[in-house]
C-alpha positions in Angstrom: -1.4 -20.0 31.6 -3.5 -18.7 28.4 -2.6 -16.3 25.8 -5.6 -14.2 24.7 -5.2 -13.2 21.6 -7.4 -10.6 20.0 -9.6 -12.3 17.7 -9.5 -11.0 13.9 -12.5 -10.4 12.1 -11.9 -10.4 8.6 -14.8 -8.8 6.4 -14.9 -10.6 2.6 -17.3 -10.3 -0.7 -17.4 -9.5 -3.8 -16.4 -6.0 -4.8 -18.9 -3.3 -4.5 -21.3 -4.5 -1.9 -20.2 -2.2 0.6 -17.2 -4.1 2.9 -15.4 -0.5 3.5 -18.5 0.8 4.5 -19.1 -2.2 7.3 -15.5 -1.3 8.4 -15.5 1.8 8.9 -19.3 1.3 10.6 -17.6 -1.5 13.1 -14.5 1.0 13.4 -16.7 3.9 14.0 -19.2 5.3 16.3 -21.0 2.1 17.3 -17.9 0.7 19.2 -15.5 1.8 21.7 -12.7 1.9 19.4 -9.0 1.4 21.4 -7.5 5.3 22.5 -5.8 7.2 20.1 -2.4 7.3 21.0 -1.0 11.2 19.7 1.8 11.1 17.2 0.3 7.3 15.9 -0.9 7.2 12.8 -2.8 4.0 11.2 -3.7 2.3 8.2 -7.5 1.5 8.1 -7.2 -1.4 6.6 -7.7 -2.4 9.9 -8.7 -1.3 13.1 -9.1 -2.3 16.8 -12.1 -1.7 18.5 -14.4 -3.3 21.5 -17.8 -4.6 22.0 -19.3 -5.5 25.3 -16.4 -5.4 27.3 -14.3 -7.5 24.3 -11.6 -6.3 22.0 -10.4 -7.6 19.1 -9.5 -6.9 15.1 -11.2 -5.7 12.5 -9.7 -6.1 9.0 -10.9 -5.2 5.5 -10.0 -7.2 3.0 -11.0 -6.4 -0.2 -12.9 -7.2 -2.6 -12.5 -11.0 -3.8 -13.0 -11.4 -7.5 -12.8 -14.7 -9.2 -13.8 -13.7 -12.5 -9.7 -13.9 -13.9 -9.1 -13.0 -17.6 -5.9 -12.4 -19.3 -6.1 -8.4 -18.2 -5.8 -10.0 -14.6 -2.6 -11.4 -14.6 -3.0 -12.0 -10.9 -6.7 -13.5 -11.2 -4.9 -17.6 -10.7 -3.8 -16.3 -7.0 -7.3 -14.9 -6.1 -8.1 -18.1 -4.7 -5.2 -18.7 -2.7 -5.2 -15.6 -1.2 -8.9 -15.8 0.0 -7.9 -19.3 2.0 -5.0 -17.1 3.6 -7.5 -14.7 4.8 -10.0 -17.6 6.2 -7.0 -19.2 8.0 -6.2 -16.6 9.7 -9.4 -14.8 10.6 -11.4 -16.3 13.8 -14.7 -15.2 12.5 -15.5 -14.4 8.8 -17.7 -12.3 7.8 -19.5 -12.6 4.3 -20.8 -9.6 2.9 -23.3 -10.1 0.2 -25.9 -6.7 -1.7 -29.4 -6.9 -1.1 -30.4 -4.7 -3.7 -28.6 -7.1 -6.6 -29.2 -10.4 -4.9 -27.0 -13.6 -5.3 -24.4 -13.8 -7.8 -21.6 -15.9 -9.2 -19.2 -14.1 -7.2 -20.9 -15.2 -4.2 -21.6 -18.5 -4.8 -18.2 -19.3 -5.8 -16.9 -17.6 -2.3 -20.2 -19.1 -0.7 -18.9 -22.2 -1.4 -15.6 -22.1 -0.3 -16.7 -20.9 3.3 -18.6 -23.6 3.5 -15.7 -25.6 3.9 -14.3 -24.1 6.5 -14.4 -24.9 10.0 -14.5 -21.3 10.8 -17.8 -19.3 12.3 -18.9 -17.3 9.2 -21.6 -14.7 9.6 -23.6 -14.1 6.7 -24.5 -10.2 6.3 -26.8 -8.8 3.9 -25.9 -5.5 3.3 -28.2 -2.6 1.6 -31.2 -4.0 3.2 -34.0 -1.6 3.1 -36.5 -2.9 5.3 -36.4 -4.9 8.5 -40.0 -5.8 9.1 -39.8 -9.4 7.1 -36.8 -10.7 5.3 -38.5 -10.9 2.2 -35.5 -8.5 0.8 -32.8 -11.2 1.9 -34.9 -14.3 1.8 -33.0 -15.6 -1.0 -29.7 -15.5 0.7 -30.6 -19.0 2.4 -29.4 -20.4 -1.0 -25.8 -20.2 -0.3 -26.0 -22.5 3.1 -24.6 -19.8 5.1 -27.1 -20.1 7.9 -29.4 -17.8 8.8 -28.3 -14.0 6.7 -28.1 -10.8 9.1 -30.1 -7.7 7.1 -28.3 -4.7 7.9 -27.4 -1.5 6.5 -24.2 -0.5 7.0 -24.3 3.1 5.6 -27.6 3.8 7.9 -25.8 1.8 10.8 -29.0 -0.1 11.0 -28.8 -3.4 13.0 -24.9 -3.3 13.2 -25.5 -3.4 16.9 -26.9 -6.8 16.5 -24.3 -8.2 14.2 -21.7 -7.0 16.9 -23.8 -8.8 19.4 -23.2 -12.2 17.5 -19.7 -11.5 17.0 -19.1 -11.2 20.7 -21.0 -14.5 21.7 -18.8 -16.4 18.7 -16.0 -15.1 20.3 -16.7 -17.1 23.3 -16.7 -20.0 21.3 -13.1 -19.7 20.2 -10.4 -21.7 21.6 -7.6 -20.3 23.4 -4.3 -21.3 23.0 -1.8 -22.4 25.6 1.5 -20.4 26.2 4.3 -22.1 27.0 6.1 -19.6 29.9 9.6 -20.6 29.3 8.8 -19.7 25.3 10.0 -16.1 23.9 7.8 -15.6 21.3 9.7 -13.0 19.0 8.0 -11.6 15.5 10.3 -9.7 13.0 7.9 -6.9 11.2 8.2 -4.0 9.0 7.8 -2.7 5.4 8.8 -4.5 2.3 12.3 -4.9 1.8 13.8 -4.0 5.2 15.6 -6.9 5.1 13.3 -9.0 7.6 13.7 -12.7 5.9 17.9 -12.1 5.8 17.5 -10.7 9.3 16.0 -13.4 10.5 18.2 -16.2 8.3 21.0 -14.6 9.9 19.9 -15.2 13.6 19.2 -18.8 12.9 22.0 -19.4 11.0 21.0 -21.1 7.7 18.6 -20.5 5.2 15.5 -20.7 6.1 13.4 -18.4 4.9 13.7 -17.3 1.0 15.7 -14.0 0.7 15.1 -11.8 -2.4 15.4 -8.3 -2.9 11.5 -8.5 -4.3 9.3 -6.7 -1.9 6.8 -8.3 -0.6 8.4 -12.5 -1.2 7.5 -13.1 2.1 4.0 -13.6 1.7 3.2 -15.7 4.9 4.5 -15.6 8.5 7.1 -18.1 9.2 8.0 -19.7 12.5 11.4 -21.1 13.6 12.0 -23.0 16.9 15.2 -22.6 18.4 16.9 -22.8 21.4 20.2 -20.4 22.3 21.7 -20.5 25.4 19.8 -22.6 27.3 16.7 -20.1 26.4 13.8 -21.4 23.8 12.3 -19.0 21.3 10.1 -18.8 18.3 10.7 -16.8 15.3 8.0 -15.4 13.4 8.8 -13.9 10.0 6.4 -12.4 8.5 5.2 -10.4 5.2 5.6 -6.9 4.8 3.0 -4.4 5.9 2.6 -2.4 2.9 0.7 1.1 2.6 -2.5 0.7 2.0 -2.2 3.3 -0.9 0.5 0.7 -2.2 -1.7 -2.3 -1.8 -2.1 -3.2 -5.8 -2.6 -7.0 -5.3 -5.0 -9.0 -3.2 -1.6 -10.6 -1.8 -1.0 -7.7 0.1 -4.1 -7.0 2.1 -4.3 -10.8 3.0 -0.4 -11.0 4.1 -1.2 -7.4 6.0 -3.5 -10.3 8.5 -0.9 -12.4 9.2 1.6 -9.3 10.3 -1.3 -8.7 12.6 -1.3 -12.1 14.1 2.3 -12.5 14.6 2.3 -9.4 16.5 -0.7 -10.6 18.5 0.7 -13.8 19.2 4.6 -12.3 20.4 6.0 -11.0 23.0 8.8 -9.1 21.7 8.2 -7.0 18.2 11.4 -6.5 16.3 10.2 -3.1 13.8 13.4 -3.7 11.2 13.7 -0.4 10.0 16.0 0.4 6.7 19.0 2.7 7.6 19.4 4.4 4.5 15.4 5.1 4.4 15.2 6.5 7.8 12.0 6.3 10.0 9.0 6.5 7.0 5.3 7.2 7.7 4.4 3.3 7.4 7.2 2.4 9.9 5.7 4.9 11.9 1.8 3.0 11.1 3.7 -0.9 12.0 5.0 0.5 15.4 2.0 2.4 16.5 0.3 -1.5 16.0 3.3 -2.8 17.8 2.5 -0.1 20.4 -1.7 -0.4 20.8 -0.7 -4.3 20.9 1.3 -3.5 24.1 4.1 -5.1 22.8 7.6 -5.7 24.0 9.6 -3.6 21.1 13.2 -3.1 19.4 13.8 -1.1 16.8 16.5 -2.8 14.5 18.2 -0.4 11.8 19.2 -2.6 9.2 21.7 -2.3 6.9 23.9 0.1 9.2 27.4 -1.3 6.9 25.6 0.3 4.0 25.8 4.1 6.3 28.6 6.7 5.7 29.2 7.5 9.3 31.1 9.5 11.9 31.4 9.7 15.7 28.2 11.4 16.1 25.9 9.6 12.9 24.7 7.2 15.6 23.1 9.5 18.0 21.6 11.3 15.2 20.1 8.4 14.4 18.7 7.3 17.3 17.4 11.2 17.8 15.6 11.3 15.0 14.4 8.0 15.4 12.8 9.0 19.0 11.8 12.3 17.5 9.4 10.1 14.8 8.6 7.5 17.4 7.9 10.0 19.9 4.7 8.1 21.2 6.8 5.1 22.1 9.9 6.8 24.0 10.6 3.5 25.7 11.3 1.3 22.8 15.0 0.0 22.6 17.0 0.6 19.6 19.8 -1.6 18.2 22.2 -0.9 14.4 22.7 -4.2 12.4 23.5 -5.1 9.1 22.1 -8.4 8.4 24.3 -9.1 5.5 27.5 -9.0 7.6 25.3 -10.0 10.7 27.5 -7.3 12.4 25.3 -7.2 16.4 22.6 -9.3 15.4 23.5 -11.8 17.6 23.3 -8.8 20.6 19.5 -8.9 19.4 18.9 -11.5 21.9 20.6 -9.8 25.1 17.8 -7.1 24.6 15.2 -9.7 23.9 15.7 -11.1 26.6 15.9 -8.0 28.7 12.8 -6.8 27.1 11.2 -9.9 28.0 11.8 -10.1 31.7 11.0 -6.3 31.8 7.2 -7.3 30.5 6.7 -9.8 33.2 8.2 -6.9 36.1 5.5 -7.2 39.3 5.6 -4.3 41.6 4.6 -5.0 45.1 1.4 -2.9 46.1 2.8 -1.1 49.3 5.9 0.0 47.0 4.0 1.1 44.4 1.6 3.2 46.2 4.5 4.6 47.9 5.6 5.7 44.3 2.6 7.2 43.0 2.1 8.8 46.3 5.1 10.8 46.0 4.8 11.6 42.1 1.8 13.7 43.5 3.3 15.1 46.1 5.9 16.4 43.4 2.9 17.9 41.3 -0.3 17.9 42.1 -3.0 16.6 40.4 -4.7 18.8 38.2 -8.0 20.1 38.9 -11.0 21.3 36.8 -13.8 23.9 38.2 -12.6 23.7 41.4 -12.5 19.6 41.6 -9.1 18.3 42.3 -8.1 14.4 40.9 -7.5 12.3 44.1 -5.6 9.0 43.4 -7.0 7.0 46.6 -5.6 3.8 45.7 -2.8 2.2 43.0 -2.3 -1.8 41.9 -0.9 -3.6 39.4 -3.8 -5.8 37.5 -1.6 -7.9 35.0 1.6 -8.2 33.3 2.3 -8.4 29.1 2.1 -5.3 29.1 2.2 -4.0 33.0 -1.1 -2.6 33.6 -1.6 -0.3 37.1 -5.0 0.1 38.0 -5.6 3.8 40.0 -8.7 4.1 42.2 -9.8 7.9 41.9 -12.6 10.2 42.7 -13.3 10.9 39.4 -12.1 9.3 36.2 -12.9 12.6 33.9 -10.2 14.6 36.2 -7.2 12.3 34.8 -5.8 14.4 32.1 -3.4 12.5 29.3 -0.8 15.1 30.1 -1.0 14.1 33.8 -1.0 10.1 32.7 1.8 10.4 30.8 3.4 11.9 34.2 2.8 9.3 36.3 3.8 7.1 33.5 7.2 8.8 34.0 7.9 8.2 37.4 6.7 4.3 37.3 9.4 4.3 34.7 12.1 5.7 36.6 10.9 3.8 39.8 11.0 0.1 37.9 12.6 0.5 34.4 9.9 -1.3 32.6 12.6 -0.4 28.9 11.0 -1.7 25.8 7.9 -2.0 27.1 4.3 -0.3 26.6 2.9 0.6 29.9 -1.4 0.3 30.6 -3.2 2.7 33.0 -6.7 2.7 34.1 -9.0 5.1 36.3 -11.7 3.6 37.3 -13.6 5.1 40.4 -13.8 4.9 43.6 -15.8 6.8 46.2 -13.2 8.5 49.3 
């Protein structure tokens, strides 16, 4: 069995030559970009989208400036930073001006992708015209291979870039998954609590705990076995604002938080109990949620809560009320410190885990949606009724039901997140993000 990850596309350059603007061109009109899921809101530091039938990751980095100086106190991690971001992207894309030609900057980051053993794509940004490369002709210089004119605020020849990207993509190996492995990655802001929560499951000190946000800086992973069961641990860094995101540290450590996600099955989203649900918890679990992710909510540092017989319910209310696009998600009230139910993590882990893997027989489940329209009717627009002909399940991690209709347009979200509903009252599937697809189907 393979695990097919989304691959990440990191975008890097000097400041000023126009990375946002290639983001938000990738993330924009010329691709399919993944649904908006109501009530989700994101960071666009990076960004999900598909090409030619193939998703993956799009992340903006920032610019990379090696210039240091004493009024850049954090100039001497520049470097280190940049290496984190070429580790963990599958392809790298090098964004260079046109219009000012080669500099420094780029040689310096030339030089250090040319070192890697990762695809890098050289784009020359601000190109002008497209008739001879005399404009980027120069750009052979930095060894890069051949450079890729585009012009990213015109959108001209982004469609070929994305065309390379895909057939790179094909060149990237996929991992194997090991079934009897529960891959769990512990996420959330800075200063949740993450590293103690996860030093208090494994029972020693592994990871560095300070009250500093952000010490974390790369994902961490712990083998262990409990129970007979095997798992991997993934810490990771916090996922910042990107209004907060002062140092280079942050946006490169905001990759790896991506990548643990990608490469779990179950998310633990440590929330901070005296914080309450914030907008960039609600930004990590929407992530958590697009990934199709198995995902608990852990309230940390619930000793530190004044409470009474109702303070838990009102919790978990409001909780549900913020998180209202992921109503399925299972919430659990630890304190890390005094590790009061963190070892009762696991039972829901593991329930969360076999619920991703749940296979519905065909027969049964067509029995189910049958009767979900029965109960209400598919809706109908000038005079042309939805007709579900035909239901199956096409994959598990995350479930994903397949329904045959007689036209796709007809499915409303409202009438989705209906039959949504009933396949979770039919099978459970707790914790866990469910897919639909329409496709059509002439009957």
């Amino acid at each position: 069995m393979k695990d097919l990850t989304k691959p990440i596309v990191a975008i890097l350059g000097r400041p000023n030559v126009g990375k946002s603007t290639l983001f938000n061109r990738l993330a924009g009109s010329r691709v399919a970009i993944v649904e908006d899921i109501p009530g989700v809101t994101r960071d666009r530091l990076y960004r999900d989208a598909e090409w030619l039938g193939r998703s993956f990751t799009i992340v903006d980095t920032g610019g990379l400036d090696f210039s240091g100086g004493k009024e850049d106190p954090f100039g001497e991690h520049i470097r280190e930073q940049a290496q984190i971001a070429i580790k963990e992207a599958d392809v790298l894309l090098f964004i260079v001006d046109g219009r000012s030609g080669i500099t420094s900057q780029d040689e310096i980051i030339a030089n250090i992708l040319r070192k890697t053993q990762k695809p890098v794509i050289l784009v020359v940004n601000k190109v002008e015209q497209f008739k001879n490369n005399v404009d980027f002709y120069e750009f052979y210089q930095l060894g890069l291979g051949e450079p890729i004119p585009i012009s990213a605020a015109h959108g001209m020849n982004t469609g070929d870039l994305l065309d390379l990207l895909v057939q790179l993509f094909q060149e990237i190996p996929i991992e194997d998954e090991e079934e009897d492995l529960i891959k769990i990655a512990v996420v959330g802001k800075p200063n949740v609590g993450k590293s103690s929560l996860v030093n208090a499951i494994l029972g020693e000190e592994r990871v560095i705990v300070s009250d500093i946000p952000g010490t974390t800086r790369d994902a961490i992973d712990s083998l262990f076995i409990k129970d007979g069961q095997r798992y991997l641990l993934i810490d990771t860094a916090g996922m910042r604002k990107k209004g907060n995101i002062e140092e280079s540290t942050e946006r490169y450590s905001v990759m790896r938080a991506l990548r643990a996600i990608d490469r779990s099955d179950v998310v633990l989203v440590v929330l901070d109990a005296l914080e309450g649900v914030t907008e960039q918890d609600k930004r990590i679990a929407g992530y958590v949620h697009e990934a199709g992710k198995g995902a608990i909510i852990v309230v940390n540092k619930w000793d530190l809560v004044e409470k009474d017989n109702q303070t838990v319910q009102k919790f978990e209310e409001e909780i549900r009320k913020q998180l209202a696009f992921m109503p399925y998600v299972s919430i659990i009230f630890v304190s890390a410190l005094t590790k009061q139910r963190v070892l009762k993590t696991f039972d829901l882990v593991n329930f969360v885990a076999e619920q991703q893997c749940v296979r519905v027989r065909t027969s049964i489940l067509n029995d189910v949606v049958s009767e979900a329209v029965q109960l209400t009717p598919a809706p109908s627009y000038k005079g042309k009724r939805l007709k579900i002909l035909y239901t199956t399940q096409a994959g598990i991690k995350p479930p994903h039901f397949i329904l045959f209709v007689n036209e796709p347009t007809l499915l409303h979200f409202s009438y989705l997140r209906y039959l949504e509903n009933k396949l979770r009252e039919n099978f459970g599937f707790e914790g866990v993000a469910i897919r639909i697809t329409a496709k059509k189907r002439e009957g």
